[in-house]
N, C-alpha and C positions, 0 to 999 in steps of 0.2 A: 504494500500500500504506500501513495507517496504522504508526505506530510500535506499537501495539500488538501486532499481529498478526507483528512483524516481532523481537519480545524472545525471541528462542530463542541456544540454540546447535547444533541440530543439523545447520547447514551449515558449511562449511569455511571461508568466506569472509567476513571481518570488512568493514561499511561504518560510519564512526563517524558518528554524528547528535549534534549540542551544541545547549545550550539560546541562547534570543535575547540579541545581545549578548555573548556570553562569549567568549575564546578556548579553540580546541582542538588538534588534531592539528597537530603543526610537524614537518618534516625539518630536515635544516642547513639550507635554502637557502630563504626565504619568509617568508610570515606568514599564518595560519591566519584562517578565515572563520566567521561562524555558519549557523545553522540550527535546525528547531524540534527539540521536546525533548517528553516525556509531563511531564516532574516541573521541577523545577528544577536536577537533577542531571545531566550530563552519563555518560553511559552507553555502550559498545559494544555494536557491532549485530553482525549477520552477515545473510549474505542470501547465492541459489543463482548461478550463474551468469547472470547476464541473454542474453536473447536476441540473436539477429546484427541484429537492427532495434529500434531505438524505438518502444514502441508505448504512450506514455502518451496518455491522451484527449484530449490539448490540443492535440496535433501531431497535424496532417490533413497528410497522404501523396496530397491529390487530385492534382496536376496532373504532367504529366510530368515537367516540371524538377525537382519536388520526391523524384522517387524517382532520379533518378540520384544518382549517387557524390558525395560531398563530396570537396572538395577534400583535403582534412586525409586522408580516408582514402587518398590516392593514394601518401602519403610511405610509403617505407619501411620497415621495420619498427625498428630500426637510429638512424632522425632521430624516431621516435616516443619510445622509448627514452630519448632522448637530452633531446628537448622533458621528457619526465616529470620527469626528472631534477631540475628547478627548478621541481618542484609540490611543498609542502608534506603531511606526510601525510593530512593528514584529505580533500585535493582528489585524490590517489592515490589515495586508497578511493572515492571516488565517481566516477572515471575509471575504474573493474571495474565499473562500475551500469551503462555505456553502452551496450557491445554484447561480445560473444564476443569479439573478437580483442582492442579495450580491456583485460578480463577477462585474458587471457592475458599482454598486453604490461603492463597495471601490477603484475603479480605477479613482473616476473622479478626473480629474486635480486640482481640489478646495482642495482637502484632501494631494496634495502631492507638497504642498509648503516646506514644511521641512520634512530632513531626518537626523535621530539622531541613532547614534550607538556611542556603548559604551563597555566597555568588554574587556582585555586584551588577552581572545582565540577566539575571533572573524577576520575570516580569509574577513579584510575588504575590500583588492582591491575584492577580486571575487563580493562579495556582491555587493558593488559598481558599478560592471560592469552590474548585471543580475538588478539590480532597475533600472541603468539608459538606459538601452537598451528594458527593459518596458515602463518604462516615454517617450521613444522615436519612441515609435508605430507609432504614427498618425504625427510625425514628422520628418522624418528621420536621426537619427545623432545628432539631436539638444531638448534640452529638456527644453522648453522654462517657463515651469509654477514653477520649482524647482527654490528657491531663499536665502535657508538656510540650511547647510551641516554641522553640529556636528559630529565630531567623536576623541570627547575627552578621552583620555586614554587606545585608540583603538592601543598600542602596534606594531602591525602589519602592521599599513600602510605605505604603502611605497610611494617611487616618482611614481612607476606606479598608485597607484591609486588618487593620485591627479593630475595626466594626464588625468585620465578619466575624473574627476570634470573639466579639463579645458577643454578638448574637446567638454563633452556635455553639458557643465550648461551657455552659455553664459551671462544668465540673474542672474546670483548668486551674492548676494548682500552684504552673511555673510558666512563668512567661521570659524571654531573652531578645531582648531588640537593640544589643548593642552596634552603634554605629549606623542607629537607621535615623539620620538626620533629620527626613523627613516630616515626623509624627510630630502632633501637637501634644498642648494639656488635655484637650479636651477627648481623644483616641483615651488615651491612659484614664481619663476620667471616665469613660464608657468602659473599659476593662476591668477596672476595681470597683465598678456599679455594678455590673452586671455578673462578675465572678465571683462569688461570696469566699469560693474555697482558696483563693489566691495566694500563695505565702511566699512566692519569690519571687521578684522581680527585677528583671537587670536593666534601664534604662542609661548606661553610662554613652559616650558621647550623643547623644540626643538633646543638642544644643537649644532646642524649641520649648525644650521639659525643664520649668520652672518651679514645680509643687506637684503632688501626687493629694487628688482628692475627691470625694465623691462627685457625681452629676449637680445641678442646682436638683431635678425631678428626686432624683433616690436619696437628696439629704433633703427635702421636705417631707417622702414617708416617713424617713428614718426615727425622727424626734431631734431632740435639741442633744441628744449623746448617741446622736450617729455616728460618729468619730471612734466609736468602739467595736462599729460593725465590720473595719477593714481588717482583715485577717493577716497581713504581710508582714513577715518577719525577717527578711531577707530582701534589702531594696541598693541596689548600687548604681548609684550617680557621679560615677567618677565622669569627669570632662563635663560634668554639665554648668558650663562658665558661666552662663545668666542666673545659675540661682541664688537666689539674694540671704538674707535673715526671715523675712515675713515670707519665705518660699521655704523656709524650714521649719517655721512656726507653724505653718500650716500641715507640714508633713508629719510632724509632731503630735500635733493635734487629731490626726486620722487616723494614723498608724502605731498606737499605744503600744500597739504588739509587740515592736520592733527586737530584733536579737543583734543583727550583723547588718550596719550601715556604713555604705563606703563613700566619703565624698573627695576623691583625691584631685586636687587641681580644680574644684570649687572655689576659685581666686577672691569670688566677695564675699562668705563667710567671715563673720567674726565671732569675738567672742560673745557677745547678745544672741547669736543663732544658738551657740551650742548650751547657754541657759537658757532658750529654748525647750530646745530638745531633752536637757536632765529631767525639766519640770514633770514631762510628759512620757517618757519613755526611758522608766528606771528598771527597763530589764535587758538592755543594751552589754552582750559580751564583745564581739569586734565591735572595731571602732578606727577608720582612717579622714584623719586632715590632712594629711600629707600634698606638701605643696599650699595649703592657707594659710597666706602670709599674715593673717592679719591676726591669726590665732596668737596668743600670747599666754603668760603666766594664770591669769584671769580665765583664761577658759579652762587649763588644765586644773583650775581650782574647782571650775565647773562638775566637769568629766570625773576628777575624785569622789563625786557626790554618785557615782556608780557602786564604789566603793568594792565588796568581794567579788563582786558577778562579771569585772570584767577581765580579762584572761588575755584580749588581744589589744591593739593600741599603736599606730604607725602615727607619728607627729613628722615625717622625717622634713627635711629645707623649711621647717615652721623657723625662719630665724630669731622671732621676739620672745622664741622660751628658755630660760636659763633653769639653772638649780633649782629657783625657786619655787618652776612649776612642777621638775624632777621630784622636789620635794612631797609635794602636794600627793603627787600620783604613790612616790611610796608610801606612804602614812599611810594612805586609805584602801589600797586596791592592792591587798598583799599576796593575793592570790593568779597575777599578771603573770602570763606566762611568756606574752612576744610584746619587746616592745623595739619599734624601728625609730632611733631616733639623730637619723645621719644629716648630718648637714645644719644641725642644731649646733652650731656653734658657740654657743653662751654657754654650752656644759662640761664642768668642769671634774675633777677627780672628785670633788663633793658630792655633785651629783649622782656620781656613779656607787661612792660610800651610802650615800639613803638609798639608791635603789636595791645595792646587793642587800644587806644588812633589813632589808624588809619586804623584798622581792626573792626570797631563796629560792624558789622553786621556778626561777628564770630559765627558759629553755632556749630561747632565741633572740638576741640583742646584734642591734645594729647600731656603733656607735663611728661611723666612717665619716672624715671628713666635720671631726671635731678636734681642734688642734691642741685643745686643753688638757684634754684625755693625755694622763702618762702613763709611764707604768706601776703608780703606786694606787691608782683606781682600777688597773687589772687583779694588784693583789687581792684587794677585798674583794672583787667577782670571785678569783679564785678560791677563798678561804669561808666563803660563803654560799654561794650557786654553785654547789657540785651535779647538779644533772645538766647545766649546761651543753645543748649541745650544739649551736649554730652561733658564732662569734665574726662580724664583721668588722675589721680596725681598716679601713682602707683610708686610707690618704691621714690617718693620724700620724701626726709628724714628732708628737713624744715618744711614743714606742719604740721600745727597744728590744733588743732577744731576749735580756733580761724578762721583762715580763710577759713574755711570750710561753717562760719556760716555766714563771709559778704556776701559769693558766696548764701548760702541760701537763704537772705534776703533781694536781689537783682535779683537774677537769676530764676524768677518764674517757667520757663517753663522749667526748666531743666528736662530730662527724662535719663539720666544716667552720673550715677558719680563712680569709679574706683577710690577706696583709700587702695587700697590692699599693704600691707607693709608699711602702714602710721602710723604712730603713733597719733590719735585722739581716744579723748574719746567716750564712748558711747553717754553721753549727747547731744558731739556733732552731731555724727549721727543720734540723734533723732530727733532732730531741724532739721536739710536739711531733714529729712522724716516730718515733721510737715509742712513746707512752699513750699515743693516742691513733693505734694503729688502723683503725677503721677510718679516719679524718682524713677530708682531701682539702687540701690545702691551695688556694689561688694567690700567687705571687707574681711579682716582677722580676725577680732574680733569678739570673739565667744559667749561673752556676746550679742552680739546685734542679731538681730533676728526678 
C-alpha cells in the first residue's frame, strides 16, 4: 500500500509511519526506529485489520516448509503479551500490520499503559488524536487503561493536543512535556482539571508555563479549598525563566501535595517565592534553586522550616549564600542526604564544620568551585560523614592531597570523587585508589592513570 492511499481516518486502527532518519513512537521500554514518510513530517496513519496470513509480493509461500506454523506463532498468547511489552510504540503498531491475532494481541489494554513520542518533526496533536481515539474503542470518549504520556522534545505540540490528553486520559497519573515550548497555562490548567489522578509532572523548559493551577470552571465546583484537590507531587520547572514569586505562590497554593520540586534556572525566584512555598507545602523532600541568583541566606532560613523531611537540596551558582545559610540548613534538616552546593562561593570551612557535625548521614556533597573550602573542612567530613559516598572538590583551589587522604582513610565506601582543577599529587591519588577501591576518581592529572 503506498502512504498515500493509506492518509485517512476512517479505520479504527492507528499504524504510525516516520520520515528517514528521525525518531518516533517510544513506550517506556526501547528506542524507536524509522521508516518512509510522503512529506518531511512525520504523520499518523490508520489502516483495517490485516489478514490471518502475509501476503505482501515479496514473500512466496511456495514450498511446504514455508507454509507451516512459525515458531513464534506456537507461544502462547500470554508470552506474546508479554514479548510486546518491551516493543516500543511505533514497533506495536506495526506488530497489528502482521496478521489477525498480532492485531488483536498488540491492542490489548495491558501493552498500552504508556505512550512515549519523541522527535522534533513528529506532527504530535494528530498522533495523539488517532492513538487515543483507538485506546477508546471499547470505551467511548474515555480511555481508561492509559496512565503515562511522554512526549518530550516533541517541538510541535500544542494546547490542542494536550486537550486531547485531558479529554481522554482521565486516569493519567504522569505527564512529561519537557521542551515542548509551545503549550500554555491554560493546556496545563485543562490537565490538572480534568486528571484528578495526576502526581507527576515535568513541564521544565516550557517557557509559556508560569503557574500550575486549576480551570477558573473546576475551581468554582471545587469550593474555596480547591487547592487541595491537585494531586501532584512531582512537578519540574526547570528553565521555566518567566516564572515569577506570585507564579509560585500560586503553585503552592494548588499543589499542597508537593514531595520533589525542581526549579533550576528559574532566574526570578526569590527569597519571598520560596516562603511561599514553606507556608504551603511542608512535605517537600527534593528541592533544587540551582542557578536563582537571587536566593540568598533568607531563603535557606526558609527551606530549614522543612526541617527532617528533606533529604535532597541543590542550591548550586546560588552566589548570595554563605555559612550563614549552611548554617541554617544544618541545624534543622539533619536528616539531608544530597546536598549540591558548587559554585556557592561564600562557603567556607565553617560551613562545611555545621554541615558535617549535623548532616552525618551525608551521602552526596558537591562543594566545587568554592575557593574557601581547604583541607581542614575535608577533615571534619571525614571524621564525621562516614557513609559518604559521592564527593565533588573541582576547581577548589585549597585542596590539597593532604586532605584528600583523611577523606580516604575515613570515607571507605566512597565510589566517586571529582578533583579536576585540584592541585594534588599523584601519591595522593593513589592512596584514595588504595582505601577506597570501588571509587572512580575524575582528574586532570595526567601522570595518574
Amino acid at each position: 500500500d503506498s502512504d498515500l492511499s493509506m492518509r485517512t481516518l476512517s479505520t479504527p486502527s492507528p499504524a504510525l509511519i516516520f520520515p528517514p532518519n528521525s525518531p518516533g513512537f517510544q513506550n517506556g521500554r526501547g528506542s524507536s526506529t524509522s521508516s518512509s514518510s510522503v512529506t518531511g513530517e512525520t504523520v499518523a496513519m490508520v489502516h483495517s485489520p490485516p489478514p490471518t496470513r502475509l501476503t505482501h509480493p515479496l514473500i512466496r509461500l511456495a514450498s511446504k516448509h514455508q507454509k507451516e506454523q512459525a515458531n513464534i506463532d506456537r507461544l502462547p498468547d500470554h508470552s506474546m503479551i508479554q514479548i510486546f511489552s518491551f516493543l516500543p510504540t511505533n514497533q506495536l503498531c506495526r506488530c497489528a500490520r502482521v496478521c489477525r491475532r498480532w492485531y488483536n494481541l498488540a491492542w490489548d489494554p495491558r501493552l498500552w499503559r504508556t505512550i512515549r513520542l519523541t522527535g522534533e518533526t513528529i506532527n504530535v496533536d494528530r498522533a495523539l488524536k488517532v492513538l487515543t481515539r483507538r485506546l477508546c474503542q471499547d470505551t467511548p470518549n474515555v480511555c481508561l487503561m492509559l496512565e503515562t504520556v511522554i512526549v518530550s522534545g516533541c517541538r510541535r505540540l500544542t494546547d490542542r493536543g494536550l486537550y486531547i490528553i485531558a479529554q481522554c486520559c482521565p486516569e493519567l497519573r504522569r505527564l512529561e512535556v519537557s521542551g515542548c515550548y509551545n503549550i500554555s497555562n491554560e493546556a496545563v490548567f485543562d490537565v490538572v482539571s480534568l486528571c484528578p489522578n495526576l502526581e507527576h509532572l515535568d513541564v521544565s523548559g516550557c517557557s509559556k508555563v508560569t503557574c500550575i493551577s486549576l480551570t477558573r470552571e473546576a475551581s468554582i465546583k471545587l469550593s474555596p479549598l480547591h487547592g487541595k484537590q491537585i494531586s501532584i507531587r512531582y512537578l519540574d520547572m526547570t528553565d521555566c525563566f518567566v516564572l515569577e514569586d506570585e507564579g509560585l505562590h500560586t503553585i503552592a497554593a494548588h499543589c499542597t501535595q508537593l514531595t520533589h520540586l525542581y526549579l533550576r534556572r528559574c532566574v526570578r525566584i526569590t527569597d519571598e517565592g520560596l516562603r511561599y512555598l514553606m507556608i504551603y507545602c511542608t512535605s517537600i523532600k527534593e528541592l533544587s534553586v540551582s542557578d536563582c541568583r537571587f536566593v540568598s541566606d533568607f531563603g535557606m532560613r526558609e527551606i530549614a522550616k522543612l526541617e527532617s523531611r528533606l533529604r535532597y537540596l541543590s542550591i548550586a551558582h546560588c552566589g548570595r549564600i554563605t555559612d550563614v545559610g549552611i548554617r541554617y540548613i544544618a541545624k534543622y534538616c539533619s536528616k539531608l542526604r544530597y546536598l549540591n552546593a558548587r559554585g556557592c562561593e561564600g562557603i567556607t570551612d565553617h560551613g562545611v564544620e555545621y554541615l558535617a557535625k549535623n548532616c552525618t548521614k551525608l551521602k552526596s556533597l558537591d562543594i566545587g568551585k568554592c575557593p574557601l573550602v581547604s583541607d581542614t573542612g575535608l577533615e571534619f567530613l571525614a571524621l564525621n560523614c562516614f557513609n559518604l559516598k559521592r564527593l565533588s572538590l573541582k576547581s577548589c583551589e585549597s585542596i590539597t592531597g593532604q586532605g584528600l587522604q583523611i577523606v580516604a582513610a575515613n570515607c571507605f565506601d566512597l565510589q566517586m570523587l571529582n578533583v579536576q582543577d585540584c592541585d594534588v599529587s599523584v601519591d595522593a591519588l593513589r592512596f584514595v585508589k588504595r582505601h577506597c577501591k570501588r571509587c572512580i576518581i575524575e582528574h586532570t592529572n595526567p601522570a595518574f592513570f
